[in-house]
C-alpha positions as CSV (number, residue, x, y, z in Angstrom):
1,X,16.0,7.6,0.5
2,X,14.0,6.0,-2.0
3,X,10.6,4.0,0.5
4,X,10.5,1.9,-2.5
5,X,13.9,0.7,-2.7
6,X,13.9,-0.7,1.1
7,X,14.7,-4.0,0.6
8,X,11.0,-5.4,2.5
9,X,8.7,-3.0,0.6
10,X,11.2,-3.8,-2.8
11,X,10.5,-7.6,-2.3
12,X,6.6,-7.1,-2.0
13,X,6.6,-5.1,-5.4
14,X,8.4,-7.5,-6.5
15,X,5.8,-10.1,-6.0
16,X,3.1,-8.1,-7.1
17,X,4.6,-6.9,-10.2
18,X,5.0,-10.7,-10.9
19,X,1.7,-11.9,-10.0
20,X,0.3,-9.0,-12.2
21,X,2.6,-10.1,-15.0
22,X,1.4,-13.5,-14.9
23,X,-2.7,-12.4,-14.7
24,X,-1.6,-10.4,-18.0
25,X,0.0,-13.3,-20.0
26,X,-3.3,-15.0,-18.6
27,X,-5.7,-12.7,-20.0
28,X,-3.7,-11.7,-23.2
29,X,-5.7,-14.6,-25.3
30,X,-9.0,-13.2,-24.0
31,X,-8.2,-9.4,-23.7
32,X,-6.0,-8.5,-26.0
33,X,-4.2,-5.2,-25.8
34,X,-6.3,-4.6,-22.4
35,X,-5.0,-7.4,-20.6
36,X,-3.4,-5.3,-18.7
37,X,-6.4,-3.3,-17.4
38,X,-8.2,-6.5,-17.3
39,X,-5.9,-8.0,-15.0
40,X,-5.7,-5.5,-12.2
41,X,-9.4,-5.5,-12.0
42,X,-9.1,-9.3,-11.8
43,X,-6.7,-8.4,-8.8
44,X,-9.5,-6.3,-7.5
45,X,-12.2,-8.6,-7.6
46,X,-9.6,-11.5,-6.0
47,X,-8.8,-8.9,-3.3
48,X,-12.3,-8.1,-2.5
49,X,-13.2,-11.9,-2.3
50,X,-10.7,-12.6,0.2
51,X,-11.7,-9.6,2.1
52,X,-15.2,-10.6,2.1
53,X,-15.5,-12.5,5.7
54,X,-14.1,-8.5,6.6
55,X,-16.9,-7.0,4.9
56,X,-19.4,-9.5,6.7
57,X,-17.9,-8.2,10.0
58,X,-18.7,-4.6,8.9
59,X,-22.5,-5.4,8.4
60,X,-22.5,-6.9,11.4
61,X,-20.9,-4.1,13.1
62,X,-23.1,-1.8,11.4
63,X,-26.3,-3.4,12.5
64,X,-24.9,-3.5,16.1
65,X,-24.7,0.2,15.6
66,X,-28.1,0.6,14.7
67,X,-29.5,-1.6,17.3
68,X,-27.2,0.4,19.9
69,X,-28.6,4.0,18.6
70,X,-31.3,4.6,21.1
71,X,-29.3,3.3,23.8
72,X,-26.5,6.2,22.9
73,X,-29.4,9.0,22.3
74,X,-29.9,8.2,26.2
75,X,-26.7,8.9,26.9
76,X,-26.2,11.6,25.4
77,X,-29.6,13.1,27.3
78,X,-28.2,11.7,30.4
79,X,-24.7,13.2,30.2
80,X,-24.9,15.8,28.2
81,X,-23.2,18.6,30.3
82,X,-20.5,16.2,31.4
83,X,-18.9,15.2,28.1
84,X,-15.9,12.5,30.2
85,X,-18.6,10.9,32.1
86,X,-20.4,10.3,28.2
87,X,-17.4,9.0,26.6
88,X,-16.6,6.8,29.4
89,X,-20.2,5.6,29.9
90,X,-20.4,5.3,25.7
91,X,-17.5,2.9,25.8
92,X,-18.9,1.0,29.0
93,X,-22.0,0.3,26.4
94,X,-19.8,-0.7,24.0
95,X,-17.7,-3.1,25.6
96,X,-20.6,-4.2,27.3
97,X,-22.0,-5.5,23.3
98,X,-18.5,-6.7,22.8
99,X,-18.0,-4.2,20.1
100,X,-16.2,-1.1,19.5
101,X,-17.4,2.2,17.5
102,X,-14.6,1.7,15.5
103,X,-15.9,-1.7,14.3
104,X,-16.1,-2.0,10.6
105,X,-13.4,0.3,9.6
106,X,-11.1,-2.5,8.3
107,X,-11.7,-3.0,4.7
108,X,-11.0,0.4,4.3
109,X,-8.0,-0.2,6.2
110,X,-7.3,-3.6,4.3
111,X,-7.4,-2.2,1.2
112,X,-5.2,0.8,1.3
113,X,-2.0,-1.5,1.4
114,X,-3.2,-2.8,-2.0
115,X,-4.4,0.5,-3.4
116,X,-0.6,1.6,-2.5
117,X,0.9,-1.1,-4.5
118,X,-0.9,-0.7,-7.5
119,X,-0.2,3.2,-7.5
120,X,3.7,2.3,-6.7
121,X,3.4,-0.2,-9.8
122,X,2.6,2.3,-12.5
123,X,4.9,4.9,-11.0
124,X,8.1,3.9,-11.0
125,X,10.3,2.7,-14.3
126,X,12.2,0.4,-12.1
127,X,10.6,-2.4,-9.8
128,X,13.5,-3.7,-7.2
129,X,16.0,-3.4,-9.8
130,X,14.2,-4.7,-13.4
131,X,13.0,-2.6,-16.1
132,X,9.3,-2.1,-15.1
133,X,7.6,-3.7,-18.2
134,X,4.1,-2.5,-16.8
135,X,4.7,1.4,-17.8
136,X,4.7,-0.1,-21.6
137,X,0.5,-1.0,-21.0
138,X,-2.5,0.9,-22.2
139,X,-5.4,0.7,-22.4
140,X,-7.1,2.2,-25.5
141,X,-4.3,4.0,-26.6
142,X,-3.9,5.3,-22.7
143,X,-0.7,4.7,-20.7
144,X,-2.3,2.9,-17.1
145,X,0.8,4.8,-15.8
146,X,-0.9,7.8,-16.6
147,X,-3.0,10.0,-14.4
148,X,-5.8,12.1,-15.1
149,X,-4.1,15.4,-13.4
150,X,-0.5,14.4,-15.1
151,X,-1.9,14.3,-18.4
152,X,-3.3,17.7,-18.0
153,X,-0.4,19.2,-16.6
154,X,2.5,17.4,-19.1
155,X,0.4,18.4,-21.8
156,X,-0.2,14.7,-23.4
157,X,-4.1,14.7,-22.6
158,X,-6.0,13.7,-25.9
159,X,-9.7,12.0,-26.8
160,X,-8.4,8.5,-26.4
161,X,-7.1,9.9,-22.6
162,X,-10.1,12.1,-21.5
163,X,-12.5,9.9,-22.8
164,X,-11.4,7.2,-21.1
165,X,-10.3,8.8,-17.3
166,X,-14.6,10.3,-18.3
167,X,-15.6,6.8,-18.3
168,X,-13.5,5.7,-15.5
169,X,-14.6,8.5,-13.2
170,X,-18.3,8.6,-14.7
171,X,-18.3,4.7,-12.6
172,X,-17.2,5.8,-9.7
173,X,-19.8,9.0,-9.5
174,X,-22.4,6.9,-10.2
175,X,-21.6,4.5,-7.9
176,X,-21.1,6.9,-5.3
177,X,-24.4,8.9,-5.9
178,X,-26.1,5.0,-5.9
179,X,-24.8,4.1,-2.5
180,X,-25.8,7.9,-1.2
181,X,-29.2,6.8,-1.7
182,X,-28.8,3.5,-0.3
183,X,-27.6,3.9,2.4
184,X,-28.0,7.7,3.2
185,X,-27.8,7.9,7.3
186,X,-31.1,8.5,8.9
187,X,-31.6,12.1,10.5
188,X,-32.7,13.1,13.8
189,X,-34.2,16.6,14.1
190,X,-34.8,16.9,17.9
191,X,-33.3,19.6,20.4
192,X,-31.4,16.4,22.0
193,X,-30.0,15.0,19.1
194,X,-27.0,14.3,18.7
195,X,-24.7,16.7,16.4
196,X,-23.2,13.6,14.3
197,X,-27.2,12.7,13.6
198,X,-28.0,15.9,12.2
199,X,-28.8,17.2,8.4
200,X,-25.8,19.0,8.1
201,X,-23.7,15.9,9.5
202,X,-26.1,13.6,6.6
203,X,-25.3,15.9,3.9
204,X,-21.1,15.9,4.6
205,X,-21.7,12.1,5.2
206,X,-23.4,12.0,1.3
207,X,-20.3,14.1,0.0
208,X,-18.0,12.3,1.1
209,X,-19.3,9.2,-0.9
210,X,-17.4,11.1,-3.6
211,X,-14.3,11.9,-2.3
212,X,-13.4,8.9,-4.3
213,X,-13.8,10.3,-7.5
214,X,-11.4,13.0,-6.5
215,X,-8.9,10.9,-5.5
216,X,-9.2,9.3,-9.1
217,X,-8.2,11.9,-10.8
218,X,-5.1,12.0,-9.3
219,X,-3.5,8.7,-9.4
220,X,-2.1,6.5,-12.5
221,X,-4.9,4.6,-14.5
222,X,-4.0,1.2,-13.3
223,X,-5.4,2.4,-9.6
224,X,-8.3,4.3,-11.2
225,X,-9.6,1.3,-12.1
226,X,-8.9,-0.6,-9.2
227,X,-11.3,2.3,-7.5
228,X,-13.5,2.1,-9.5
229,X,-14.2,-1.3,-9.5
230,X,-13.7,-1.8,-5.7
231,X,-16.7,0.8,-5.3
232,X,-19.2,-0.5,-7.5
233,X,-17.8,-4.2,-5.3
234,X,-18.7,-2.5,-2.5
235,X,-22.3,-1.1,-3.3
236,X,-23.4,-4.5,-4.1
237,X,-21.4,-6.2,-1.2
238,X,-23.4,-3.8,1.2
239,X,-26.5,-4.2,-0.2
240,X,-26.4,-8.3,-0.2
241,X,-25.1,-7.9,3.6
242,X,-27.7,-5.7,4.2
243,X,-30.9,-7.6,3.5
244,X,-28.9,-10.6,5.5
245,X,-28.5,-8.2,8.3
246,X,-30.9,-5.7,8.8
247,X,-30.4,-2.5,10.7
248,X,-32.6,-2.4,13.8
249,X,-35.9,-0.3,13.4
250,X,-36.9,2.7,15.7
């Protein structure tokens, strides 16, 4: 059975595939033969906007975090040979704040919904039962239905395609290497230290900053560029937040 097909998720591609329709005929004056492009990183940018009240959540939760670090590092000296009585004390700390250690997870979680949409988009010739006129748009010579991997594989790569999946992925490195720097985790080399604050646990924390990139190379261009532009959002989302909330000092 065809996940798209079901009658729900049908009816919400449906919508989309309209709303992106009508961004294109918006942009064509302006864009050109890129309206298409143009228009799902106008989706992005109206996604990430409405999300933003999330992402002011995640500072928040982030700076609770912080300010809750040495409190843990006691914990963890306190209980460490009785690993329930830690995780039940850990949460008694965090209920105590009114927070959880999951807090700040959501955009992620917000966003893969859309991500999903815009990959089914640019996948499938037919979109609840229409022609799926959306296939038909490139940008630069490059079909957005195209991915990186598939072009490689079917044999239809070419200068126009690797130059511009290059550029598209050259973003979301940069980005990614830009935010490692930014935001890289602070370390904590003593015997009691927890495992998650250690080097090894920093350097897997850096790496995955550009799992991102991988995941690029794999998906049609349409949702390439909605990566990459919700990344570089991101960086500069966090680093706004982040002089508005400061993370607590040792």
């Amino acid at each position: 059975m065809d996940l798209y097909a079901f009658p729900p998720i049908a009816a919400i591609l449906d919508a989309a595939y309209a709303l992106l329709m009508q961004l294109i005929a918006l942009l064509e004056p302006v864009a050109g033969s890129a309206a298409a492009a143009a228009s799902v990183i106008l989706l992005t940018l109206l996604v990430r906007a409405a999300l933003i009240p999330v992402g002011i959540s995640q500072a928040k939760a982030e700076q609770t975090r912080s300010r809750l670090a040495p409190k843990l590092r006691e914990l963890q000296k306190r209980h460490k040979r009785d690993p329930e009585r830690l995780q039940r004390e850990t949460m008694k700390l965090y209920a105590d704040e009114k927070t959880s250690p999951f807090a700040g997870c959501l955009p992620m979680l917000a966003q893969a919904p859309v991500v999903a949409i815009v990959y089914a988009l640019f996948l499938h010739s037919a979109i609840a039962g229409h022609a799926n006129t959306l296939l038909t748009q490139q940008l630069l010579g490059v079909p957005l239905g195209l991915s990186a991997v598939g072009a490689v594989t079917s044999g239809a790569a070419t200068v126009a395609t690797a130059g511009v999946f290059a550029a598209v992925i050259a973003v979301i490195v940069v980005v990614a290497e830009l935010t490692r720097r930014a935001f890289r985790p602070p370390i904590d080399e003593s015997a009691d230290a927890s495992p998650l604050a250690g080097a090894g646990m920093a350097r897997l924390a850096g790496a995955l900053q550009f799992t991102t990139a991988v995941f690029a190379l794999f998906v049609p261009l349409a949702a390439a560029l909605y990566l990459a532009t919700t990344v570089a959002w991101t960086l500069v989302q966090r680093l706004v937040l982040r002089r508005r909330f400061p993370l607590a000092t040792a």
